[in-house]
PDB file of N, CA, C and O in Angstrom:
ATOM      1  N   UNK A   1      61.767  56.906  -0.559  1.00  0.00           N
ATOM      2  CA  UNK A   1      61.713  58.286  -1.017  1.00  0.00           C
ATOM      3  C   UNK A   1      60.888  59.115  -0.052  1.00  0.00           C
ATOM      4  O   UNK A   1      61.341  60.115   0.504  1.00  0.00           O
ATOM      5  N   UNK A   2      59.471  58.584   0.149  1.00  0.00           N
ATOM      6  CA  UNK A   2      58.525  59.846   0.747  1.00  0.00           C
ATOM      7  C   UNK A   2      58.482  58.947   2.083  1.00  0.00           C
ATOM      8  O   UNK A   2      59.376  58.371   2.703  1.00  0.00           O
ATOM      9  N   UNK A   3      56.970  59.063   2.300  1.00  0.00           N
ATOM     10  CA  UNK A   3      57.057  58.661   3.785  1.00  0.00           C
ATOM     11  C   UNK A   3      55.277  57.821   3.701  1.00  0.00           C
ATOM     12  O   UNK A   3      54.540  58.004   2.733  1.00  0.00           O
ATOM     13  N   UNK A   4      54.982  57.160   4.604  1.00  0.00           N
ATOM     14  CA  UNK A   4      53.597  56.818   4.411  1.00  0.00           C
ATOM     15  C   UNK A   4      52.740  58.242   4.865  1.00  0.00           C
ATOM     16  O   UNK A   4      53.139  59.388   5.073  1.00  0.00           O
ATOM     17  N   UNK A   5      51.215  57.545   4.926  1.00  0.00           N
ATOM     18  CA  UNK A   5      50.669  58.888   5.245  1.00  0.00           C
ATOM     19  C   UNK A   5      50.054  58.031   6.005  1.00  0.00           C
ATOM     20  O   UNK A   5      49.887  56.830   5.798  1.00  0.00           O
ATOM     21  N   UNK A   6      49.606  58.875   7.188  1.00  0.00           N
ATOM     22  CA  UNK A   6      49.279  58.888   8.122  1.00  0.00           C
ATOM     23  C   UNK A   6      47.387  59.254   8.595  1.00  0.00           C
ATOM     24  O   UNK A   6      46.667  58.796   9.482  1.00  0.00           O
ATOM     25  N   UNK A   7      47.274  59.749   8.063  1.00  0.00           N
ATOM     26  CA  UNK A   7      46.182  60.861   8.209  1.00  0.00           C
ATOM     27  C   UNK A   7      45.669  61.394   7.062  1.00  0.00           C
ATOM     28  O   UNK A   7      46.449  62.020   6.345  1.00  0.00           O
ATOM     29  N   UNK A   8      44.552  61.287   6.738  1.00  0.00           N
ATOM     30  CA  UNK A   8      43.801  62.282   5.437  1.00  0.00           C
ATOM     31  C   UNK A   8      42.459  62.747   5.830  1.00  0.00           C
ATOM     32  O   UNK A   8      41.690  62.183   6.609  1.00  0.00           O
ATOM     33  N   UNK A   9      42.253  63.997   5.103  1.00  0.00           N
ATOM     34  CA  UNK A   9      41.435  64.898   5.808  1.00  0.00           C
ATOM     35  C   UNK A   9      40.338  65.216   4.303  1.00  0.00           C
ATOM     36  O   UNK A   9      41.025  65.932   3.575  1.00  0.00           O
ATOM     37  N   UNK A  10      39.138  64.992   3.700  1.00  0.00           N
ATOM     38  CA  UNK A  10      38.731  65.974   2.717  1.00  0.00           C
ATOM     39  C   UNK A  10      38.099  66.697   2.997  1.00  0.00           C
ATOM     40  O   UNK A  10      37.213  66.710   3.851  1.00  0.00           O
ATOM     41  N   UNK A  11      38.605  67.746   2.024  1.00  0.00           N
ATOM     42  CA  UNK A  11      38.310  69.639   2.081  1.00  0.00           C
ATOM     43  C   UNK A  11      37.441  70.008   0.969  1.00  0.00           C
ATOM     44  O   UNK A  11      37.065  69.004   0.364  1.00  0.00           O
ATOM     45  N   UNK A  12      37.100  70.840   0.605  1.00  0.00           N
ATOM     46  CA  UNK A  12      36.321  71.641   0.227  1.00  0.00           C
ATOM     47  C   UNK A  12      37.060  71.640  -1.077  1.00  0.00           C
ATOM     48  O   UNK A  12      38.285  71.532  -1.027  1.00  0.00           O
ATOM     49  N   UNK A  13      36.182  71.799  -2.785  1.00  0.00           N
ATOM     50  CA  UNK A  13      36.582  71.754  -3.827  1.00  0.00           C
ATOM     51  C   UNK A  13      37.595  70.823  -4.088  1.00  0.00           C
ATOM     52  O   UNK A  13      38.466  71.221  -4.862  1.00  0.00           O
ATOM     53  N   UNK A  14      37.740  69.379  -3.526  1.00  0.00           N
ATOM     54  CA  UNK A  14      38.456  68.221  -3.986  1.00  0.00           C
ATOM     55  C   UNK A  14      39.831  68.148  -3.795  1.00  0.00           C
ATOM     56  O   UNK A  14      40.635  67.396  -4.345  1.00  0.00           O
ATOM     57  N   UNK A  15      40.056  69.206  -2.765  1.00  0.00           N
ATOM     58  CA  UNK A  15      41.590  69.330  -1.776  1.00  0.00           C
ATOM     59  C   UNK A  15      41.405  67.691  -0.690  1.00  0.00           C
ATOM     60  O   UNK A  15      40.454  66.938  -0.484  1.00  0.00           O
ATOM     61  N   UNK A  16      42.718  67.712  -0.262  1.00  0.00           N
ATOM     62  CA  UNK A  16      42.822  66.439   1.108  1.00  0.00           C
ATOM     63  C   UNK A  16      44.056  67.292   1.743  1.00  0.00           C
ATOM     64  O   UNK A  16      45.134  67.470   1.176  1.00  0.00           O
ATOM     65  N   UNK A  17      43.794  67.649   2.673  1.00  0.00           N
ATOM     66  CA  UNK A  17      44.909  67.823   3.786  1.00  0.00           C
ATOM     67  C   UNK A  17      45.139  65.798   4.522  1.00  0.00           C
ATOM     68  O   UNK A  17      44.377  64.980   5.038  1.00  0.00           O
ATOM     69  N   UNK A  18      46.592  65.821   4.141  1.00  0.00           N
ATOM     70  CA  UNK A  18      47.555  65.044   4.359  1.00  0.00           C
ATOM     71  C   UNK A  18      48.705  65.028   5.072  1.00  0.00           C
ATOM     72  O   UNK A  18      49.813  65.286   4.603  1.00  0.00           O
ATOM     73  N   UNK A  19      48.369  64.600   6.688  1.00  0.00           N
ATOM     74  CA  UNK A  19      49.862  63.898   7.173  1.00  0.00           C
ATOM     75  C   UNK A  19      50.787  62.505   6.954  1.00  0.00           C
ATOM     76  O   UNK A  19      50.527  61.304   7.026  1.00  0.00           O
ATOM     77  N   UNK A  20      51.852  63.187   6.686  1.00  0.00           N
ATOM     78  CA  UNK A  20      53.067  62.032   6.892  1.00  0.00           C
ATOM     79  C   UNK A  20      53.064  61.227   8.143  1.00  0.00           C
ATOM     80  O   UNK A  20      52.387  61.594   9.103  1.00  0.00           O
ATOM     81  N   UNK A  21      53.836  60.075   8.182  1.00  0.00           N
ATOM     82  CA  UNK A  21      54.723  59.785   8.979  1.00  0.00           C
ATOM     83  C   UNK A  21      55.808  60.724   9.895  1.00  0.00           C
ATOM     84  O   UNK A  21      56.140  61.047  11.035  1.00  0.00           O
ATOM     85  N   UNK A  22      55.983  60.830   8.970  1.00  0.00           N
ATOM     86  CA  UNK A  22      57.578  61.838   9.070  1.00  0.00           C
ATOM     87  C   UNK A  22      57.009  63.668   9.833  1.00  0.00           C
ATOM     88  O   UNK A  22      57.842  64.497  10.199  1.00  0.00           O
ATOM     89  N   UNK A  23      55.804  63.851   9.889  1.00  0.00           N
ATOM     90  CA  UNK A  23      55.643  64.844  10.505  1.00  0.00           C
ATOM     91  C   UNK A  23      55.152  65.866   9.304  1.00  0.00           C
ATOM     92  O   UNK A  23      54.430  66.788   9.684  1.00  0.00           O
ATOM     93  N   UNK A  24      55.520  65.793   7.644  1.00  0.00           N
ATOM     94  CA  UNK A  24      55.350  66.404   6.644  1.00  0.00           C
ATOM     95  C   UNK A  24      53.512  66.710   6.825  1.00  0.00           C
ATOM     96  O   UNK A  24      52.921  65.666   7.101  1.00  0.00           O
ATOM     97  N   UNK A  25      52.908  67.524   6.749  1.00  0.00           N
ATOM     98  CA  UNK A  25      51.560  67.759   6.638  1.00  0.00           C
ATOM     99  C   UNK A  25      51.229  69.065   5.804  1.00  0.00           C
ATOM    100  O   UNK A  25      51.717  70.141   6.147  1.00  0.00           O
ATOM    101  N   UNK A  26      50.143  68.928   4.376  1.00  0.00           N
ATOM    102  CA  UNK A  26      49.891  69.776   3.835  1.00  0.00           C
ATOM    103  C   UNK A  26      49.172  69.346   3.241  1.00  0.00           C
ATOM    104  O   UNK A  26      49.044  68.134   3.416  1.00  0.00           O
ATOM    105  N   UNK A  27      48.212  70.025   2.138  1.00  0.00           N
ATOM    106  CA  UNK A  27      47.294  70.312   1.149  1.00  0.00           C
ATOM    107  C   UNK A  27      47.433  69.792  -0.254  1.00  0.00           C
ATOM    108  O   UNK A  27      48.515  69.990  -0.808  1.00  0.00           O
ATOM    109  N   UNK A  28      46.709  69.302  -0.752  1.00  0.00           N
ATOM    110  CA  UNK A  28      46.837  68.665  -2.409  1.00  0.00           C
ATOM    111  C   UNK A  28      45.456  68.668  -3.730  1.00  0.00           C
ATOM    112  O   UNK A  28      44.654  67.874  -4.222  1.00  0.00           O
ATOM    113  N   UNK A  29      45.710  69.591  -3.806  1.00  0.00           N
ATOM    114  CA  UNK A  29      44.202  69.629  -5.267  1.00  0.00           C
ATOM    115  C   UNK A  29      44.214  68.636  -5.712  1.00  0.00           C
ATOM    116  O   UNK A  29      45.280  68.086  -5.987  1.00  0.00           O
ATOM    117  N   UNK A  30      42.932  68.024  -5.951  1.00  0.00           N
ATOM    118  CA  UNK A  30      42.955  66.930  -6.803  1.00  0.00           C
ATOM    119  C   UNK A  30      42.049  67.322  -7.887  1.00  0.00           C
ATOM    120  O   UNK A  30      41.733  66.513  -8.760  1.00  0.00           O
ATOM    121  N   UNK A  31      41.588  68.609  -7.867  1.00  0.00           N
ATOM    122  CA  UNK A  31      39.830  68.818  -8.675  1.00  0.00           C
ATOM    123  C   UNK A  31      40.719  68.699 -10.324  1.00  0.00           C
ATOM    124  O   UNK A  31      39.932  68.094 -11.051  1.00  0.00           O
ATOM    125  N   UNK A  32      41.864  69.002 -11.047  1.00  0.00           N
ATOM    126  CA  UNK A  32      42.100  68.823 -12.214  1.00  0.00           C
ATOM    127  C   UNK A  32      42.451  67.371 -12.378  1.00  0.00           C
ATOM    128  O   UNK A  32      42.656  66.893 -13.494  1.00  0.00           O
ATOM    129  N   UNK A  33      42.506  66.824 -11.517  1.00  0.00           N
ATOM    130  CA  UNK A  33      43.172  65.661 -11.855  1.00  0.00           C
ATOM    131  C   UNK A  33      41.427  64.332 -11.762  1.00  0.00           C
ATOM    132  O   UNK A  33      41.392  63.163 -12.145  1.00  0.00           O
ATOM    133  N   UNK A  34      40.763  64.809 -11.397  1.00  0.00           N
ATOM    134  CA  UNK A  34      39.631  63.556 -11.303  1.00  0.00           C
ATOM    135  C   UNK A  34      38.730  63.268 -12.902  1.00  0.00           C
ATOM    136  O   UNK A  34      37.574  63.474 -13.271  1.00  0.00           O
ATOM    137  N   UNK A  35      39.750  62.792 -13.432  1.00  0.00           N
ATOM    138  CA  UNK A  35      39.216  62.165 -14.970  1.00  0.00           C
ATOM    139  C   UNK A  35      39.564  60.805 -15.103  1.00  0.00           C
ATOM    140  O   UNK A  35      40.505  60.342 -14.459  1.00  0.00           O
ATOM    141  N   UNK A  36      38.849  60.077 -15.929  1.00  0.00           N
ATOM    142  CA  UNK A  36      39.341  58.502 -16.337  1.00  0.00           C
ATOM    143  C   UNK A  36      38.064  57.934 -15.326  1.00  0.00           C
ATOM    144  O   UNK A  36      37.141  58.505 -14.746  1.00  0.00           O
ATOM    145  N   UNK A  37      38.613  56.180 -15.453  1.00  0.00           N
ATOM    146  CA  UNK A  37      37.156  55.564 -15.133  1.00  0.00           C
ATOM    147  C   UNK A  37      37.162  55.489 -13.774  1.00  0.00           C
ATOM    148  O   UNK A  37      36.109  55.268 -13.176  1.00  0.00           O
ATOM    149  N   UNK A  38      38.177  55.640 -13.207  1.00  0.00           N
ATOM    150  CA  UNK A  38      38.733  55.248 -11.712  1.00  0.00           C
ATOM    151  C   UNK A  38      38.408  56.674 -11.035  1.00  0.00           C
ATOM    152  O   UNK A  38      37.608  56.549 -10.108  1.00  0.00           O
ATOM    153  N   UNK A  39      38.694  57.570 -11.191  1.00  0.00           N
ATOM    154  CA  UNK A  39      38.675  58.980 -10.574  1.00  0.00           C
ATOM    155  C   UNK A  39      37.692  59.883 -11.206  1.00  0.00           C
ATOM    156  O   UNK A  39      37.428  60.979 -10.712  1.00  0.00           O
ATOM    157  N   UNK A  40      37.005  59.333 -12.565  1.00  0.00           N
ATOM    158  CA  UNK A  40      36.134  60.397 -12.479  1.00  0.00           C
ATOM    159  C   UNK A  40      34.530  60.140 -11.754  1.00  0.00           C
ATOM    160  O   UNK A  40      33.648  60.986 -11.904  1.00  0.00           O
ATOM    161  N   UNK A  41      34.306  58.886 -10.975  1.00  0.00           N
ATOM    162  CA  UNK A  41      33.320  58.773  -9.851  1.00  0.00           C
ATOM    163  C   UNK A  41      33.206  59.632  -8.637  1.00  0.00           C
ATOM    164  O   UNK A  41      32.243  59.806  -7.891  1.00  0.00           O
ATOM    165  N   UNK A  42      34.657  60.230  -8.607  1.00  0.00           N
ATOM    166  CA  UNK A  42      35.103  61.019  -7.184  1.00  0.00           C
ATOM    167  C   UNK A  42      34.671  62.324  -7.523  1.00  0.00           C
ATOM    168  O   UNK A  42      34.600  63.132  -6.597  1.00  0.00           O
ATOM    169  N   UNK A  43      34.394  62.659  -8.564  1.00  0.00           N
ATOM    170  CA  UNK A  43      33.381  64.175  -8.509  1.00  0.00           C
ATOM    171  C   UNK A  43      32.357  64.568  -7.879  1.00  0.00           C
ATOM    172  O   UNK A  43      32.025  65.709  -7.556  1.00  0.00           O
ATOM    173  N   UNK A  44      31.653  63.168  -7.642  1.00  0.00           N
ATOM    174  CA  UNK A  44      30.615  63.049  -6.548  1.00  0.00           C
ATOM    175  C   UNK A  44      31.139  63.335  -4.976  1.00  0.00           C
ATOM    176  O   UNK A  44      31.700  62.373  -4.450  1.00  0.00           O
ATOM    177  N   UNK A  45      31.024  64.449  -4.244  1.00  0.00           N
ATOM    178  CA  UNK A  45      31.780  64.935  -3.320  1.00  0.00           C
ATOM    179  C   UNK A  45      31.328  64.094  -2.445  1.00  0.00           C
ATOM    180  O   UNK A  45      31.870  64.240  -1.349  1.00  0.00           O
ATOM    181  N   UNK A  46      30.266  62.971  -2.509  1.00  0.00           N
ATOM    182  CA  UNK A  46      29.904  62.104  -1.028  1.00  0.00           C
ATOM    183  C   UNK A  46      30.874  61.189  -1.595  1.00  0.00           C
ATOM    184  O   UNK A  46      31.772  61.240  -0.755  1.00  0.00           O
ATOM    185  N   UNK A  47      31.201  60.496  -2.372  1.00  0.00           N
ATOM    186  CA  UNK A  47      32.180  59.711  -2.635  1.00  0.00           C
ATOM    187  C   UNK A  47      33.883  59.974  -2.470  1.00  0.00           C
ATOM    188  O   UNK A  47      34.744  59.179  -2.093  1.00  0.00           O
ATOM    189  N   UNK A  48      34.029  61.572  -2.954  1.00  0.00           N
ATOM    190  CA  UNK A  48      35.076  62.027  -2.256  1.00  0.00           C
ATOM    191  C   UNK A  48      35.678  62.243  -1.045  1.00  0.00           C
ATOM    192  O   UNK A  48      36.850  62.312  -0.677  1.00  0.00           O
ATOM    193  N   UNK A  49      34.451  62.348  -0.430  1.00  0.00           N
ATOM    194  CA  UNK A  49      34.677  62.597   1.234  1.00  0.00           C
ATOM    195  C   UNK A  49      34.904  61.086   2.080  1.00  0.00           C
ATOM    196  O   UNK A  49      35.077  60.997   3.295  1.00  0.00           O
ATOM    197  N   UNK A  50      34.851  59.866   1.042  1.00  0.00           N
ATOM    198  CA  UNK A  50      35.193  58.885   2.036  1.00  0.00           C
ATOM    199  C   UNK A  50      36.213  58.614   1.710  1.00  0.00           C
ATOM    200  O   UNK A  50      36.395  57.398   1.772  1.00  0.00           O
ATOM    201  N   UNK A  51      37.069  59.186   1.355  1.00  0.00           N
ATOM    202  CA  UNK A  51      38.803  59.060   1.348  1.00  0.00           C
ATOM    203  C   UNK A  51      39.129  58.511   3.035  1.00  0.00           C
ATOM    204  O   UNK A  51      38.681  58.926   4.104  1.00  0.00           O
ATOM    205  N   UNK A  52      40.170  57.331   2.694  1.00  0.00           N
ATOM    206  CA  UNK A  52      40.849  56.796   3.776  1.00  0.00           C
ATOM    207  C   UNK A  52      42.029  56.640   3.630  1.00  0.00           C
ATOM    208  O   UNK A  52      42.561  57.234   2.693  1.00  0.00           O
ATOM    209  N   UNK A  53      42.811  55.819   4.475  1.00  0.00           N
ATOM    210  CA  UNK A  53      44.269  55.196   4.341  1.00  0.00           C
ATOM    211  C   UNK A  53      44.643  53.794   4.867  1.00  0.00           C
ATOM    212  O   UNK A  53      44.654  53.376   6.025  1.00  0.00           O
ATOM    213  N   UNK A  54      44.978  53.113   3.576  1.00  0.00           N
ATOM    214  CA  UNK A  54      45.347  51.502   4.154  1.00  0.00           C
ATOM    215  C   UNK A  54      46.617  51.066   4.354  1.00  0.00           C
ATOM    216  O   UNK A  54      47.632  51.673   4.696  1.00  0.00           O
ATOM    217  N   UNK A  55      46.427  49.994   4.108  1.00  0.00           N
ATOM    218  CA  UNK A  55      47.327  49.373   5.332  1.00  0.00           C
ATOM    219  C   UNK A  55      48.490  49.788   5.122  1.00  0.00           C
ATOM    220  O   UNK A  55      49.123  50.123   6.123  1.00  0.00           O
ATOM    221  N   UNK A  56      49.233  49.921   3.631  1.00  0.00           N
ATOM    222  CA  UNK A  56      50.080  50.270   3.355  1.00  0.00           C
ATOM    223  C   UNK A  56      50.942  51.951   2.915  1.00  0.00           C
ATOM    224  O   UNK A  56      51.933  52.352   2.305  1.00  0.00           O
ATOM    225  N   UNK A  57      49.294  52.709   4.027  1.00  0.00           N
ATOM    226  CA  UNK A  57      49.697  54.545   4.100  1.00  0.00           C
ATOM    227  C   UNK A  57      49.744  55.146   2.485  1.00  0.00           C
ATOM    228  O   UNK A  57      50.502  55.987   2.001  1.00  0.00           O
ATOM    229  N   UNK A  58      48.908  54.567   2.016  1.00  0.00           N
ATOM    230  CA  UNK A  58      48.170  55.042   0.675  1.00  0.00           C
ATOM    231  C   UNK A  58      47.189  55.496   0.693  1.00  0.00           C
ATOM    232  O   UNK A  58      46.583  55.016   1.651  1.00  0.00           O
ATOM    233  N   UNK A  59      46.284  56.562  -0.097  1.00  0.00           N
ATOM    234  CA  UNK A  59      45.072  57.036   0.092  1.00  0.00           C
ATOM    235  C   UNK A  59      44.434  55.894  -0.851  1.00  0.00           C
ATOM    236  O   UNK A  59      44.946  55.340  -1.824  1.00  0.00           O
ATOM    237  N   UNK A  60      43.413  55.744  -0.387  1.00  0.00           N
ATOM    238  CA  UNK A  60      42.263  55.244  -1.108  1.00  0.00           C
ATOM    239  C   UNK A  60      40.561  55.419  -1.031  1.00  0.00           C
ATOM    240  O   UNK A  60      40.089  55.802   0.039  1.00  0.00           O
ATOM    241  N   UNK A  61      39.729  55.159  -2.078  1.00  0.00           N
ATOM    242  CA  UNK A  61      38.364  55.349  -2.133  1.00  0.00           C
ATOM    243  C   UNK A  61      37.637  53.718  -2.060  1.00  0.00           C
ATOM    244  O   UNK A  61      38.130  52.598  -2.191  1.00  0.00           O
ATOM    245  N   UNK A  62      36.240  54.203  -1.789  1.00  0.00           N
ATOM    246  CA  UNK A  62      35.378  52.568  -2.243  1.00  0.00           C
ATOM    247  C   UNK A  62      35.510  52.129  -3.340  1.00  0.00           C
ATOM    248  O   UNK A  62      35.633  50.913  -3.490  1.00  0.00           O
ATOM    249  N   UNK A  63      35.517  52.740  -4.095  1.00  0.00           N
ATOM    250  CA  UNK A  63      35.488  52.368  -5.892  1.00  0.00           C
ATOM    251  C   UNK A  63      36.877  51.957  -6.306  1.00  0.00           C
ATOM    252  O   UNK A  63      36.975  51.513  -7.450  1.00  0.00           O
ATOM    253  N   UNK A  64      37.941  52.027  -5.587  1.00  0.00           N
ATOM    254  CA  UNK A  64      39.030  51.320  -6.162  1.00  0.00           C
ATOM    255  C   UNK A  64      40.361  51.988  -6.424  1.00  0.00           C
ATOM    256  O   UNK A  64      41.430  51.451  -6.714  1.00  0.00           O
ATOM    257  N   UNK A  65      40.024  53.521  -6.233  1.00  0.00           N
ATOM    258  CA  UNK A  65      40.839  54.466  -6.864  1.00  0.00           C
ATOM    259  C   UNK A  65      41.709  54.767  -5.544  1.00  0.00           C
ATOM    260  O   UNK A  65      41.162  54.983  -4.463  1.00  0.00           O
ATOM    261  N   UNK A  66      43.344  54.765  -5.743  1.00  0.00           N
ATOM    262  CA  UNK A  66      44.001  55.179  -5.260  1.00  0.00           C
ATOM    263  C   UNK A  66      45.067  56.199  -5.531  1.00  0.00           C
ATOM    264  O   UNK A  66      45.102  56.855  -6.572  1.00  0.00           O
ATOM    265  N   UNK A  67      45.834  56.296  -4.670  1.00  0.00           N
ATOM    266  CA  UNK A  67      47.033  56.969  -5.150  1.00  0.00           C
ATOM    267  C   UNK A  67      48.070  56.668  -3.983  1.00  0.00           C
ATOM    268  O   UNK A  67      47.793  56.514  -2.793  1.00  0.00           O
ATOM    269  N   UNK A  68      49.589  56.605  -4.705  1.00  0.00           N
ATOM    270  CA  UNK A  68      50.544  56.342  -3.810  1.00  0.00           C
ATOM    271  C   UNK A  68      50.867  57.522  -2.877  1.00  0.00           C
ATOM    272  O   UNK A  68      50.209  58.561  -2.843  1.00  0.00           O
ATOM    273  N   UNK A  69      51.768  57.299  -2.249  1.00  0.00           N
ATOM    274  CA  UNK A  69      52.349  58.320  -1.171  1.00  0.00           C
ATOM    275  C   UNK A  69      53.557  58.808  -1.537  1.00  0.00           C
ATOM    276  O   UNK A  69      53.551  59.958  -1.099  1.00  0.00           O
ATOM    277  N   UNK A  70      54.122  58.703  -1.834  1.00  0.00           N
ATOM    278  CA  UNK A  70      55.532  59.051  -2.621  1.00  0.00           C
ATOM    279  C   UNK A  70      55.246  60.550  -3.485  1.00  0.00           C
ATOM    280  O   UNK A  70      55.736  61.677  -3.426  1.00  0.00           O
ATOM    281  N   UNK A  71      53.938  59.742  -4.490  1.00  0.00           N
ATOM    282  CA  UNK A  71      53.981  61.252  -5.417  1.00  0.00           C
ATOM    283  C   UNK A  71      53.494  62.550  -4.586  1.00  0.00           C
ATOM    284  O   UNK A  71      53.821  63.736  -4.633  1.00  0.00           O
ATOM    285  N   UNK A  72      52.696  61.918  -3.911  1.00  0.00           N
ATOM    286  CA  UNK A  72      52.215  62.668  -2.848  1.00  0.00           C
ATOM    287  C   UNK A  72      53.088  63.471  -1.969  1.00  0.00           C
ATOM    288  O   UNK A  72      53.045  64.690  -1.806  1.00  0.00           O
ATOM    289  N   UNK A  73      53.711  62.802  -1.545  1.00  0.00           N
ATOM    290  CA  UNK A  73      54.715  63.478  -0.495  1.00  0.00           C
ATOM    291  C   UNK A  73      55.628  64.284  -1.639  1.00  0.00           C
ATOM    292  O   UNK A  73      55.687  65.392  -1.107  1.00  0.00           O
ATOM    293  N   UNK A  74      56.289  64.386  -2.745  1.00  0.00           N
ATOM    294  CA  UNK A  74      56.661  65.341  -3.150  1.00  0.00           C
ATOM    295  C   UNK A  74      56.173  66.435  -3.656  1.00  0.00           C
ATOM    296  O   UNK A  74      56.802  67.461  -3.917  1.00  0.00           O
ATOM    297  N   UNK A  75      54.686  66.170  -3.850  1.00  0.00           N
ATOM    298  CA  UNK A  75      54.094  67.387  -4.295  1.00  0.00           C
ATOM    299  C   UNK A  75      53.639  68.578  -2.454  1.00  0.00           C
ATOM    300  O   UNK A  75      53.274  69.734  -2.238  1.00  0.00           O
ATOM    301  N   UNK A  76      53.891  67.648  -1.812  1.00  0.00           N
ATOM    302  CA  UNK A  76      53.506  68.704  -0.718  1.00  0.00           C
ATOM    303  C   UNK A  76      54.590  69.089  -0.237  1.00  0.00           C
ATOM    304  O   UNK A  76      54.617  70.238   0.203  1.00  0.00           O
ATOM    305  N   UNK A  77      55.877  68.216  -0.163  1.00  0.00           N
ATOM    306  CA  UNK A  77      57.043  69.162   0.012  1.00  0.00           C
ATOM    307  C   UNK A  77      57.275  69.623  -0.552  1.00  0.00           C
ATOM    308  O   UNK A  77      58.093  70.372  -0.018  1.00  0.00           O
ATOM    309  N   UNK A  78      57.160  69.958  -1.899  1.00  0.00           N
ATOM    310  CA  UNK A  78      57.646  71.011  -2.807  1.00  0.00           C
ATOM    311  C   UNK A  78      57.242  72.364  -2.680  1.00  0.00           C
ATOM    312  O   UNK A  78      57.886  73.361  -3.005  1.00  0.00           O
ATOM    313  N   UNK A  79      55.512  72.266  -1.907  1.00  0.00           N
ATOM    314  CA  UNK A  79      54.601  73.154  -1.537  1.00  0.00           C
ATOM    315  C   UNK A  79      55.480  74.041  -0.076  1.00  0.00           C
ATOM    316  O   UNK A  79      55.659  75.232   0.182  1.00  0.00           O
ATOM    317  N   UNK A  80      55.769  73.059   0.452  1.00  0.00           N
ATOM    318  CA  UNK A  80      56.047  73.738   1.507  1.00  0.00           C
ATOM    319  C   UNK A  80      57.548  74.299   1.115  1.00  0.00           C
ATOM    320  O   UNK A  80      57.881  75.448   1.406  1.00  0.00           O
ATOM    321  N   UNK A  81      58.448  73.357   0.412  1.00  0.00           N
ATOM    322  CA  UNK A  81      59.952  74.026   0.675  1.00  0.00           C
ATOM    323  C   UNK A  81      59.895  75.199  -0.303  1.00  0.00           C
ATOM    324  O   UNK A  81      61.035  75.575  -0.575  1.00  0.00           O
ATOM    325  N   UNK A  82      58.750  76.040  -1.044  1.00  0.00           N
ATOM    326  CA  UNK A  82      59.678  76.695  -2.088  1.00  0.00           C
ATOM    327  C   UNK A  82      60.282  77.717  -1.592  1.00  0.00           C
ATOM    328  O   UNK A  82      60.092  78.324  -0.538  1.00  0.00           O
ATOM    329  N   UNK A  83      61.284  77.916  -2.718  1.00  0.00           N
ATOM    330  CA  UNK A  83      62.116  78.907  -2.870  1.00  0.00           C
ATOM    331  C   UNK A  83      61.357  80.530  -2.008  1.00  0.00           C
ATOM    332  O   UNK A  83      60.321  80.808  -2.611  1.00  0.00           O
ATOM    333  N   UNK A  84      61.604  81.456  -0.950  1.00  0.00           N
ATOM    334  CA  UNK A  84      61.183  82.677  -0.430  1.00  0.00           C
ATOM    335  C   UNK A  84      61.883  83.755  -1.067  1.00  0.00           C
ATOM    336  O   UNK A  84      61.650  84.920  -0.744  1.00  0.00           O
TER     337      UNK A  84
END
């Protein structure tokens, strides 16, 4: 479906600028979404800021918390293709 990611960047108020594989690169809020036992440690913005990418072009944290690339990649193409 999507593409791996390549590259992650954290931003300011719990954004990650995110490149693809595929060349796709854009922006993703995460600040509504950091609740539960896994993601709500990442409020701590020094813990947020060590966002990486493993082996398998997934984001991930120290504490365990990830997220795939797939959902990812459609929420930023959606960002980029909408409707003008």
């Amino acid at each position: 479906m999507g593409s791996k990611i390549v590259n992650v960047k954290p931003l300011a108020n719990y954004r990650l600028r995110i490149d693809f594989e595929d060349g796709l690169v854009g922006e993703v809020d995460l600040s509504d979404r950091l609740t539960g036992p896994m993601f709500e440690p990442l409020q701590d913005q020094k813990l947020f800021g060590q966002v990486s990418v493993d082996q398998f072009g997934a984001i991930r944290w120290p504490n365990g918390a990830d997220l795939a690339p797939d959902a990812l990649y459609l929420r930023v193409k959606g960002r980029v293709e909408s409707p003008t």
